[in-house]
C-alpha positions in Angstrom: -6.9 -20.3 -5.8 -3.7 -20.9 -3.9 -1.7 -17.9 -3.1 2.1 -18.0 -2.5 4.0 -16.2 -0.4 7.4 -15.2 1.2 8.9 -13.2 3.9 10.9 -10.4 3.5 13.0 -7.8 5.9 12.5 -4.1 4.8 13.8 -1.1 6.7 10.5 -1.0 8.5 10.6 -4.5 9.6 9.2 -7.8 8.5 6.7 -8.1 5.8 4.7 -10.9 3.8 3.9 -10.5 0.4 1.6 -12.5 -1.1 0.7 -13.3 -5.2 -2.0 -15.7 -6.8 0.2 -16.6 -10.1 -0.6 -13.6 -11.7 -0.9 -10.8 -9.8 0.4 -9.6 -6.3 -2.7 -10.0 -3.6 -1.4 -8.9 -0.2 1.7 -6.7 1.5 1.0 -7.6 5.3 3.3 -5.8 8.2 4.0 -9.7 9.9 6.4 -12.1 10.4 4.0 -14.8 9.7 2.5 -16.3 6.6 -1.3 -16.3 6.6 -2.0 -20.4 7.0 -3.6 -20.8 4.1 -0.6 -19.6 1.9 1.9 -21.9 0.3 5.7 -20.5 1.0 7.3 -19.9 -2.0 9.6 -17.9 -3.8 7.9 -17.4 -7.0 9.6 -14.3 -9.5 7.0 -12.3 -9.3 7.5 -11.9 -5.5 11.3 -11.5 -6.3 10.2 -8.8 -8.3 7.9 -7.0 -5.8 10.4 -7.5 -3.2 13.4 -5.6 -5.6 10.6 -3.0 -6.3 10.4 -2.2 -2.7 13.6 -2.4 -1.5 14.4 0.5 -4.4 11.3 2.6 -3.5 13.1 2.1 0.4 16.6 3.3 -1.1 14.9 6.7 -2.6 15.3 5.2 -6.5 12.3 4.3 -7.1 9.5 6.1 -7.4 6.5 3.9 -8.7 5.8 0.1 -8.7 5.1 -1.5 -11.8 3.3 -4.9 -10.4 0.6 -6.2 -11.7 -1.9 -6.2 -9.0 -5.4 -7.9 -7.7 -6.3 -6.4 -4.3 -9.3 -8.6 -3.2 -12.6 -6.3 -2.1 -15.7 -4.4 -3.0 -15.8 -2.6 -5.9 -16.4 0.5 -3.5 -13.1 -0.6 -2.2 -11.4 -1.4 -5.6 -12.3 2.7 -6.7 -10.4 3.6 -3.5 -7.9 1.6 -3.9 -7.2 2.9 -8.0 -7.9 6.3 -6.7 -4.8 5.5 -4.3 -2.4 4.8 -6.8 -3.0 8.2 -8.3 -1.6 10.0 -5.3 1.9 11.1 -6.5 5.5 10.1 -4.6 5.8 12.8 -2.1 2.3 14.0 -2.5 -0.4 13.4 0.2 -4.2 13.9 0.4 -7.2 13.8 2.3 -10.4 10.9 2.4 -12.4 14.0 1.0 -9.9 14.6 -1.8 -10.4 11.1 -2.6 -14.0 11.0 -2.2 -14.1 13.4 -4.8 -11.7 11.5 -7.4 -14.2 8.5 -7.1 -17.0 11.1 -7.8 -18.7 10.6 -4.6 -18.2 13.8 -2.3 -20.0 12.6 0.6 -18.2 8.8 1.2 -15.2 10.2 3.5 -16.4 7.8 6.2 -16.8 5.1 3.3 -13.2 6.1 1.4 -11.4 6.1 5.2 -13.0 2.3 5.8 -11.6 0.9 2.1 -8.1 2.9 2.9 -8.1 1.1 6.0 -9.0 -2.2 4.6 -6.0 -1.9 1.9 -4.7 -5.4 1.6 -1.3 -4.1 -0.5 0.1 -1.3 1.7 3.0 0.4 0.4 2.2 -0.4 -3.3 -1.0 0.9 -3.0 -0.2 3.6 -1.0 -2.9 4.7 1.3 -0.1 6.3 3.8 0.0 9.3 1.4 -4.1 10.1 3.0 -3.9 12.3 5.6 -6.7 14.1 7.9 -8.4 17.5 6.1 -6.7 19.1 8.8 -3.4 17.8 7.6 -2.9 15.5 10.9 -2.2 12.0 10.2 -4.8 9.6 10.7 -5.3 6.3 11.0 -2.7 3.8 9.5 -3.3 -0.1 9.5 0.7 -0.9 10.4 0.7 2.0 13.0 1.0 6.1 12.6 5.0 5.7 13.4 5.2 3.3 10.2 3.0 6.0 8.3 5.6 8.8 9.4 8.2 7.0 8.4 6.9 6.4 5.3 6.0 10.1 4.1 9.6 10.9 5.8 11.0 8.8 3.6 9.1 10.1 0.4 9.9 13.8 1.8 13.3 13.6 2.3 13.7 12.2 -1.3 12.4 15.4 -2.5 14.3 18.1 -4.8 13.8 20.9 -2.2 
């Protein structure tokens, strides 16, 4: 299935997002389309790339995309779990673990947050270390501050 996709600026730098005609696929921190992507403009990338700029300005709170993440089924659990975690909110792979009804997969729920191919939409920043440290981020642990900054200072104190 041919995917389209576009480059966009955000406030944390370049991004590519990516959509298979139905559905967005992919939110990757580069300034390069994956090769095997046709560059286009389509509305539903338009759509994503409004959705994001208001979640960036502090207005918007969740997306409403359709989405089709590409993995296991392990990793599609994680991944639906993810989109549970509130604005502002953050939790750990073992609170996850548990949502997915499978206490002992923190190792297993930190690999499928890792391998999230929609970051940002599907936001796997919001999972943080037990300890409350944070942990592992694929666009970087600055990006990931930024991002629960962002969500924080947004909040009604």
């Amino acid at each position: 299935m041919m995917e389209n996709g576009f480059i966009y600026q955000t406030p944390l730098g370049t991004i590519v997002l990516t959509e298979n005609g139905s559905a967005i696929t992919r939110l990757l921190f580069s300034a390069e389309l994956p090769k095997e992507v046709n560059c286009a403009e389509t509305p539903l990338l338009k759509k994503a790339a409004q959705q994001l700029q208001e979640y960036f300005a502090g207005t918007r709170k969740r997306f409403d995309l359709p989405l089709e993440p590409q993995g296991t089924d392990f990793q599609q659990k994680v991944w639906q779990a993810l989109q549970e975690i509130p604005y502002g909110g953050v939790c750990s792979y073992q609170d996850i673990a548990r949502a997915i009804g499978n206490d002992n997969a923190c190792r297993a729920v930190g690999g499928a947050n890792n391998k999230n191919p929609i970051a940002i939409i599907i936001p796997c920043h919001r999972v943080i270390g037990a300890d409350g440290r944070l942990v592992g981020y694929g666009g970087g642990l600055p990006l990931k501050r930024k991002l629960l900054e962002l969500e924080k200072s947004d909040q009604p104190s």
